[in-house]
KEFIBA-148315 format. One record per residue (C-alpha): y, x, z; residue in three letters. Coordinates in steps of 0.2 Angstrom, whole numbers, plus 5000, padded with zeros to 4 digits. Example, Ala and Ser with C-alpha at 12.3 -4.5 7.8 and 13.67 -1.06 7.14 Angstrom:
residues 2
R/4978/5062/5039/ala
R/4995/5068/5036/ser
END
This chain:
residues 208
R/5017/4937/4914/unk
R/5007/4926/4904/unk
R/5023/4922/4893/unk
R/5024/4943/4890/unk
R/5006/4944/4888/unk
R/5008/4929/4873/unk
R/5020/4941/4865/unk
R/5015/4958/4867/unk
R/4997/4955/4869/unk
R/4993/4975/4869/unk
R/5003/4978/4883/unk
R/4995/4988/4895/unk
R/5008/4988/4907/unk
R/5006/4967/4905/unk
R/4989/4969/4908/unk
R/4991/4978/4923/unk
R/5003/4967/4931/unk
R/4995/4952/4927/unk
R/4977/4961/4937/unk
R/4988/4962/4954/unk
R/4993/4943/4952/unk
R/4976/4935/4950/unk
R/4970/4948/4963/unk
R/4983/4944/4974/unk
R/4977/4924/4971/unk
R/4961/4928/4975/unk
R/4954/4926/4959/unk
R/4945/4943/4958/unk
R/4933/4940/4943/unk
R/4949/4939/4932/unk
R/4958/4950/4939/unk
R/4945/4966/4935/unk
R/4946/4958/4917/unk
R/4962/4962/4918/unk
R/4963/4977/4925/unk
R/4948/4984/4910/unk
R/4960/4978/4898/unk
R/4976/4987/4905/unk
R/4965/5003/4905/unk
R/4956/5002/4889/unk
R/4974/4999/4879/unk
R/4984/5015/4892/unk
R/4967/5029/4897/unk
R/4979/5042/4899/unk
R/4994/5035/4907/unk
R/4996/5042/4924/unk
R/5003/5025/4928/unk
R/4989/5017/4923/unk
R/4979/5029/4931/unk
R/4987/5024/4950/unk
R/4988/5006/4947/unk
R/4968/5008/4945/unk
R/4968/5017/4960/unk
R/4977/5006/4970/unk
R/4969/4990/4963/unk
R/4953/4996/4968/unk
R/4960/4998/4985/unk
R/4966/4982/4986/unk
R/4948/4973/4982/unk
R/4941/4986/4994/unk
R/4930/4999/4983/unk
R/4935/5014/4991/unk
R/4923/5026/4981/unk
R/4929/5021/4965/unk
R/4948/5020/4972/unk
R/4944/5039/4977/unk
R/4937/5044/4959/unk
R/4952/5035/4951/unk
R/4965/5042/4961/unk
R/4959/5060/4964/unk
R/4965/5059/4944/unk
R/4982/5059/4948/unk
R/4994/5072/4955/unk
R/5006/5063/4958/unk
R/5016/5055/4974/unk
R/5007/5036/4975/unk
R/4992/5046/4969/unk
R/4992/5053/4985/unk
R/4999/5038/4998/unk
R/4984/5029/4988/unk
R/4971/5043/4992/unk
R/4977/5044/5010/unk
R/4978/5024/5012/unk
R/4959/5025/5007/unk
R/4955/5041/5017/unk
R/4962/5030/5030/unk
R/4948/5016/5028/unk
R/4935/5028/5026/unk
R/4940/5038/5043/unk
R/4943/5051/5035/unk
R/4957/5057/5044/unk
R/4959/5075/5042/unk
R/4961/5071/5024/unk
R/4972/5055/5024/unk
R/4984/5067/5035/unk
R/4984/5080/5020/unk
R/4987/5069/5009/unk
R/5000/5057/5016/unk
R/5009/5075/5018/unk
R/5007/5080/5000/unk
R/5015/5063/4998/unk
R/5030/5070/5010/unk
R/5032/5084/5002/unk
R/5031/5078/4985/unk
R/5048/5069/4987/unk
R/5057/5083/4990/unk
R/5070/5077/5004/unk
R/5080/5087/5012/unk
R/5069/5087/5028/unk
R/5053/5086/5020/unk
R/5046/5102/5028/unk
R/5052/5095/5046/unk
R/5044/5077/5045/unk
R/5029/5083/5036/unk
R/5026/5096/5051/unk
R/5032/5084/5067/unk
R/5017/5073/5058/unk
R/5004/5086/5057/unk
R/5006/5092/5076/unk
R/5006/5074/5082/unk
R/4991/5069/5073/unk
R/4984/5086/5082/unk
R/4990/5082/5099/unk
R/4984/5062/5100/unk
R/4975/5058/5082/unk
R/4981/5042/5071/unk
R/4988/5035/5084/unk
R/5000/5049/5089/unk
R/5004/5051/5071/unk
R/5009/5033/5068/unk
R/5019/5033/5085/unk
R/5029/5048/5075/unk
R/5027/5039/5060/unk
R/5037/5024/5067/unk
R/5048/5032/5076/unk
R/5054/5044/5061/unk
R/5057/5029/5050/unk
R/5068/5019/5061/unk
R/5079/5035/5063/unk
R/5080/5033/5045/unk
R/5083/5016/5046/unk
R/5100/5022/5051/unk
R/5105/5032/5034/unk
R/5096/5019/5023/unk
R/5084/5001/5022/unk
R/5071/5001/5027/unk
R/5060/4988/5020/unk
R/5055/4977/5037/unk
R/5038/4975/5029/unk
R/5036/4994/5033/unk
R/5040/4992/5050/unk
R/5027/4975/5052/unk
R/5012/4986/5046/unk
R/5015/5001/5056/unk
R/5016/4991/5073/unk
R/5000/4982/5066/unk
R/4991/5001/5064/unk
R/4997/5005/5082/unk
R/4990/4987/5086/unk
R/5004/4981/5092/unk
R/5002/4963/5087/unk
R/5017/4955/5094/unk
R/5028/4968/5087/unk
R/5019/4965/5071/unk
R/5022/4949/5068/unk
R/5040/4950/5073/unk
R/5044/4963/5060/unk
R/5035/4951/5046/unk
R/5047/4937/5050/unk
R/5060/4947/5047/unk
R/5053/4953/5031/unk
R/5051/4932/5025/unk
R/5068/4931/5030/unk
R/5073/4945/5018/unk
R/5064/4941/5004/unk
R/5055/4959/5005/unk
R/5046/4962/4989/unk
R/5032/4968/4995/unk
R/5026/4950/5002/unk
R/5015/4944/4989/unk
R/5002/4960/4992/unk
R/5002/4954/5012/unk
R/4986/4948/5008/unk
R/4978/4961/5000/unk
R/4988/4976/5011/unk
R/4974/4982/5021/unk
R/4986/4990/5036/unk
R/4987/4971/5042/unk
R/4967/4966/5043/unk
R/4970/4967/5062/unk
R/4982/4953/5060/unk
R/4969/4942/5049/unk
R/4959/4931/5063/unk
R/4978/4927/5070/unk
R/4983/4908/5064/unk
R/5000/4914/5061/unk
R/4997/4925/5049/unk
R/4986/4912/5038/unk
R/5001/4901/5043/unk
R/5012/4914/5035/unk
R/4999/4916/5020/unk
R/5004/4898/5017/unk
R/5023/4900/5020/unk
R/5022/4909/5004/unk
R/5011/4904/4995/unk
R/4996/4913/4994/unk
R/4977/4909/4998/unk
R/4972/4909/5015/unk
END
């Protein structure tokens, strides 16, 4: 990243990267630098837009995640406006928007999932919709791969720690791509005062 940011020092997609990195290291002064610069060179990219969204999410100022992402109406425009809803307890909300999220990738069964989600967040709250949630991706898990990381977070919002912990293994093993943001992924913070996950912080290779 710093090698493309030498060579194309107006990259605003370089930028942006680059913010997630030195958030992801803890290094959070640098990493808002960052992230201003990525949106001063790109203000109207819808990618840029999210990214914004989402990094303010990740170093946890929600309102300002919520203004940046309400400006998207887009797919992880929505995931990142419910994933905030969710912090803020706003569930009602996060449910409609994790559905917009459904429906807005137009799969065959969208309609289906989106509904069995909406009745068992109605009959048992989060709980009862993660329990769905979970139980939907698995069966999925049997037309395509699922990403074990996926699996970890929602046993960790059910709170079931044990479970949690295994699935992460499995996504060390794989090499799942989504493991440098473990530190910042807010669905794990129930997992934080654990010494294995700071152990697994370490394995690689990120502050504890």
């Amino acid at each position: 990243l710093r090698r493309t940011l030498e060579l194309s020092p107006n990259s605003g997609g370089a930028h942006d990267w680059y913010s997630f990195h030195l958030l992801r290291l803890g290094k959070r002064d640098e990493a808002f630098a960052e992230m201003a610069k990525a949106r001063a060179l790109d203000p109207v990219s819808k990618l840029t837009n999210v990214s914004v969204g989402f990094f303010l999410y990740f170093a946890r100022e929600d309102d300002k995640a919520i203004e940046q992402l309400q400006l998207s109406d887009s797919v992880p425009g929505h995931d990142g406006l419910a994933l905030v809803y969710l912090q803020k307890g706003r569930y009602a909300e996060a449910i409609q928007e994790f559905e917009l999220c459904i429906m807005g990738l137009d799969e065959i069964d969208a309609k289906e999932k989106a509904a069995a989600l909406r009745q068992a967040f109605k009959e048992a709250g989060m709980r009862g919709y993660w329990k769905k949630h979970l139980q939907l991706l698995i069966t999925e898990s049997k037309r395509r791969y699922i990403m074990p990381l996926e699996v970890a977070s929602e046993y960790a919002m059910l709170g079931e720690k044990e479970l949690a912990f295994e699935w992460l293994e499995k996504a060390y093993e794989e090499h799942d791509d989504s493991m440098p943001d473990l530190g910042l992924d807010r669905e794990f913070d129930s997992l934080h005062s654990d010494p294995r996950f700071r152990e697994l912080l370490h394995r690689i290779g990120l502050p504890l």
